[in-house]
C-alpha positions as CSV (number, residue, x, y, z in Angstrom):
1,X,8.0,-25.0,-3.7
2,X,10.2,-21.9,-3.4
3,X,12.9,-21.5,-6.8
4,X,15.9,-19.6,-6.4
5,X,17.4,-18.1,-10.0
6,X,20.6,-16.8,-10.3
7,X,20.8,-13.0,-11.5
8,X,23.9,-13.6,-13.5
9,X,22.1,-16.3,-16.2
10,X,18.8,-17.3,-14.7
11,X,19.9,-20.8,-14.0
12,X,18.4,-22.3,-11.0
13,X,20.7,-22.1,-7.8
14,X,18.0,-24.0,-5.2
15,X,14.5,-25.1,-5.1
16,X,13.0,-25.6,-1.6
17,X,9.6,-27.4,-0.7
18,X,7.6,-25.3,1.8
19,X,4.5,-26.8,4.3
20,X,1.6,-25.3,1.2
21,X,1.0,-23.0,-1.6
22,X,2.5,-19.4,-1.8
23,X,0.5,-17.0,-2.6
24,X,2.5,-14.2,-1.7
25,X,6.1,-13.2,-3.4
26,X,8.7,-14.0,-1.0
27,X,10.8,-11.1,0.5
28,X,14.6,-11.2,1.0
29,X,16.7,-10.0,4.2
30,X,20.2,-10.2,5.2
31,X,21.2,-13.7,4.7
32,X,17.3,-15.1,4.6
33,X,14.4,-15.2,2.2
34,X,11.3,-15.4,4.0
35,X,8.3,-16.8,2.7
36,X,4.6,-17.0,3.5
37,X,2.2,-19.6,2.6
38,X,-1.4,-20.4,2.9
39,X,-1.5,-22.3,6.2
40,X,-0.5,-19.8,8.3
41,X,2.8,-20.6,8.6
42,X,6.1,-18.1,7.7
43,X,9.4,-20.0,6.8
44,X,13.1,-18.7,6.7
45,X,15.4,-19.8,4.0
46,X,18.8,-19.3,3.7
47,X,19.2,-17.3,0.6
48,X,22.3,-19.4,-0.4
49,X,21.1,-22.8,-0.3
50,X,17.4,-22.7,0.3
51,X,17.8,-24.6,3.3
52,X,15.0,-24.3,6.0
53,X,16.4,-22.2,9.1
54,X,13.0,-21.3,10.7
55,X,9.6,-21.5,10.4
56,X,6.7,-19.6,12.6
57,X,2.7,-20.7,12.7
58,X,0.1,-18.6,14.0
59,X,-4.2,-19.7,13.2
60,X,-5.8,-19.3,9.7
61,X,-9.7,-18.4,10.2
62,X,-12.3,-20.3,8.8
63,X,-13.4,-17.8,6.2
64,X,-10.8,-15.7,4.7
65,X,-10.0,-13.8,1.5
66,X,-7.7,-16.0,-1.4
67,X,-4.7,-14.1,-0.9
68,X,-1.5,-13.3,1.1
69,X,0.1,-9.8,2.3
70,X,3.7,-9.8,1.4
71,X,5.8,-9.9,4.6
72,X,7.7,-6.8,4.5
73,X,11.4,-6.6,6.0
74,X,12.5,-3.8,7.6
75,X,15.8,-4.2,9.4
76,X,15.7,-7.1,11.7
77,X,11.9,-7.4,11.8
78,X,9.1,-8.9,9.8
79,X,6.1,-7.1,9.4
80,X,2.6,-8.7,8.2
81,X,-0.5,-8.1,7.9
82,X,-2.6,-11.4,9.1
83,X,-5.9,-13.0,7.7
84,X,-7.3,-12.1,11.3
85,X,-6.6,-8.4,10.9
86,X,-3.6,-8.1,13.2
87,X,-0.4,-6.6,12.4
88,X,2.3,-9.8,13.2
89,X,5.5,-8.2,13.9
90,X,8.9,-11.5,13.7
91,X,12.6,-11.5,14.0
92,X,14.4,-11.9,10.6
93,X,16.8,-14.2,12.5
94,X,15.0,-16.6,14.6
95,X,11.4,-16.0,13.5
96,X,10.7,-15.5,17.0
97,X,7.1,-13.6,17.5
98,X,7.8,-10.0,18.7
99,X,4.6,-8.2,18.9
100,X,0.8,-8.8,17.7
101,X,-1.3,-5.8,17.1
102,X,-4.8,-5.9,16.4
103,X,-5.7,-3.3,13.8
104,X,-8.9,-4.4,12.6
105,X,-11.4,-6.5,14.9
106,X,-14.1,-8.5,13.4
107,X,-17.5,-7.8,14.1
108,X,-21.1,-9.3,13.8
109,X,-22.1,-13.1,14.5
110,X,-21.5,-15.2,11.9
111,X,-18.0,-16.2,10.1
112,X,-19.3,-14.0,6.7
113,X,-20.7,-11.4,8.8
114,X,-16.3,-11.2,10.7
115,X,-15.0,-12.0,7.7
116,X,-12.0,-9.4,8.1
117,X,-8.6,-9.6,6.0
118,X,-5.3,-8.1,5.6
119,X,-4.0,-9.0,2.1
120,X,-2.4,-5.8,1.4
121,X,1.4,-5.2,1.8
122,X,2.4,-2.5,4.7
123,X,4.3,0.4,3.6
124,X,6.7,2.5,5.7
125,X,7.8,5.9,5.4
126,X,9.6,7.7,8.2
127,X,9.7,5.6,10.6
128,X,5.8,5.1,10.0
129,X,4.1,1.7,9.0
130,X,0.8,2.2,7.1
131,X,-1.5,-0.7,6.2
132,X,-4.9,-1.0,5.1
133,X,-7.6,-3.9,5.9
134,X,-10.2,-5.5,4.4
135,X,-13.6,-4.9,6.2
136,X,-11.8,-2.8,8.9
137,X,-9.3,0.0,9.3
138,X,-7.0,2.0,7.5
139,X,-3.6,2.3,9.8
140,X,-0.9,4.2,11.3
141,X,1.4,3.1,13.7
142,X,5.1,4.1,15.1
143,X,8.0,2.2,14.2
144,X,9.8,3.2,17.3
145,X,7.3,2.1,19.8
146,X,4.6,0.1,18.0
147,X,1.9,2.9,19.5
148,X,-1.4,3.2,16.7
149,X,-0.9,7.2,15.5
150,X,-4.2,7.3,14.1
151,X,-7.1,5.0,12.6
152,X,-9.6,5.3,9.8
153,X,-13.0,3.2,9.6
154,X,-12.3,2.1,5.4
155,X,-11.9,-0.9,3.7
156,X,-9.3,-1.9,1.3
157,X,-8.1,-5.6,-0.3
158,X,-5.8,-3.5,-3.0
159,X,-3.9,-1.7,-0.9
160,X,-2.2,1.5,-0.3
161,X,1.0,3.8,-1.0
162,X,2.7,6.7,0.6
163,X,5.0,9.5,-0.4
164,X,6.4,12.9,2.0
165,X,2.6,14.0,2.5
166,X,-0.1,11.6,2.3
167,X,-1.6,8.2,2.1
168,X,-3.1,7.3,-1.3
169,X,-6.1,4.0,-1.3
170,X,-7.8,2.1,-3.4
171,X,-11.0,1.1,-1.5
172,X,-13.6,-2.0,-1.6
173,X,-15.6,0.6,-3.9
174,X,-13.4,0.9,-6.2
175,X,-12.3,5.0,-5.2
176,X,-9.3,5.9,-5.1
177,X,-8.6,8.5,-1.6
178,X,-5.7,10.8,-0.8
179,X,-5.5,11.1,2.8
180,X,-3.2,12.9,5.0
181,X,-0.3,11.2,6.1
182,X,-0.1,13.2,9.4
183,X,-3.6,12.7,10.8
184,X,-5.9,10.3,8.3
185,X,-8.1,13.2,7.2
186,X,-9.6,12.5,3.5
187,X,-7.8,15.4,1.3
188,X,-9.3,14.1,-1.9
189,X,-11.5,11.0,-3.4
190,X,-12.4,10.0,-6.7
191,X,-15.2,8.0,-7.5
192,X,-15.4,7.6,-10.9
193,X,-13.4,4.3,-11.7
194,X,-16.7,2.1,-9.4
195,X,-16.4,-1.0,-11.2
196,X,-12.8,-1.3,-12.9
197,X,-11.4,-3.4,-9.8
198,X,-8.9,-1.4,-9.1
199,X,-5.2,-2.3,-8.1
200,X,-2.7,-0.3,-5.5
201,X,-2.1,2.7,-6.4
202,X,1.2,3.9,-7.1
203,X,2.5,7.7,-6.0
204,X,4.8,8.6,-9.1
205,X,6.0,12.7,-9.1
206,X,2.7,14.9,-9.3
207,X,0.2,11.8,-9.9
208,X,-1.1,8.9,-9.0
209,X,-1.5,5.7,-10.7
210,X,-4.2,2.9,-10.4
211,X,-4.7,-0.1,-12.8
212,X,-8.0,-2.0,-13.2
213,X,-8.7,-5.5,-14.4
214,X,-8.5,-4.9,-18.2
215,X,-5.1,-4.1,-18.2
216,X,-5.3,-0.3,-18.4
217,X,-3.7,2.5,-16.3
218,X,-5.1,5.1,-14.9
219,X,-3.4,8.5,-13.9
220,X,-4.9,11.2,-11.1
């Protein structure tokens, strides 16, 4: 089920059943809040009434990672990553497929071996979309045109952020890298946090910030 509060006195204004669990928070857009759940399957809700105005399906893999990437709005489009390692691109209106991009494309023979997963919310910055994949590739395509900018062969579950000059990662090894926001080139790593599970990292002023599964924050 999807809960509506209102702002003014946390009261509920609309609870709405969706096809499975939600794993992912829900993002709001114009008039809708779209939310993704397990099954593979994006639904539209009117964020007055939770009423359901669209919903969307594409295939779930066998073998996946427990987890959702956040759709991400961005005008009158829906951006998310998929448990396949495609970028799905969605009209906020209609939930009408627009695009779908493979980023990241499994490799070896059995379902562990192409186990391949985008869990991580994209981020955009100038007219850029970043996004990071599990088993795969570290991403950067145009806005405008959809057309891949560059590509980097690292793995991420965490996920990434971005500020005016570069890209900053948590990888599958628990480093944290700095690459450059132009091109992908690593500008800096640091390996010393292997083992604290890291989160997302967060660009804030002059540092970067990374928590780990004990509850406490690192800065870089």
């Amino acid at each position: 089920q999807v809960v509506a509060l209102r702002q003014e006195d946390g009261k509920e204004a609309w609870r709405s059943q969706v096809s499975s669990e939600v794993l992912a928070p829900p993002r709001a857009g114009g008039d809708l809040v779209v939310v993704r759940s397990i099954d593979g399957k994006f639904t539209g809700l009117d964020a007055r009434t939770g009423e359901r105005r669209w919903v969307y399906s594409h295939i779930v893999p066998a073998l996946s990672l427990r987890g959702s990437a956040p759709p991400l709005v961005a005008g009158n489009l829906i951006i998310a990553g998929l448990d396949t390692g495609k970028l799905l691109v969605l009209s906020l209106d209609k939930g009408l497929p627009i695009t779908e991009k493979t980023i990241a494309p499994p490799r070896g023979r059995t379902e562990i071996e192409r186990l391949i997963d985008i869990d991580s919310e994209p981020k955009v910055f100038d007219d850029t979309l970043y996004l990071a994949a599990y088993r795969g590739n570290v991403a950067a395509l145009n806005m405008r045109d959809g057309n891949l900018l560059w590509t980097r062969n690292l793995s991420s579950y965490a996920g990434l952020d971005v500020d005016a000059r570069q890209v900053y990662l948590s990888d599958d090894t628990d480093a944290v890298l700095a690459l450059d926001r132009r091109n992908g080139g690593t500008l800096w790593k640091q390996s010393e946090l292997s083992g604290r599970r890291l989160s997302a990292p967060a660009a804030t002023n002059d540092y970067v910030v990374v928590g780990d599964y004990e509850g406490y924050l690192h800065w870089l």
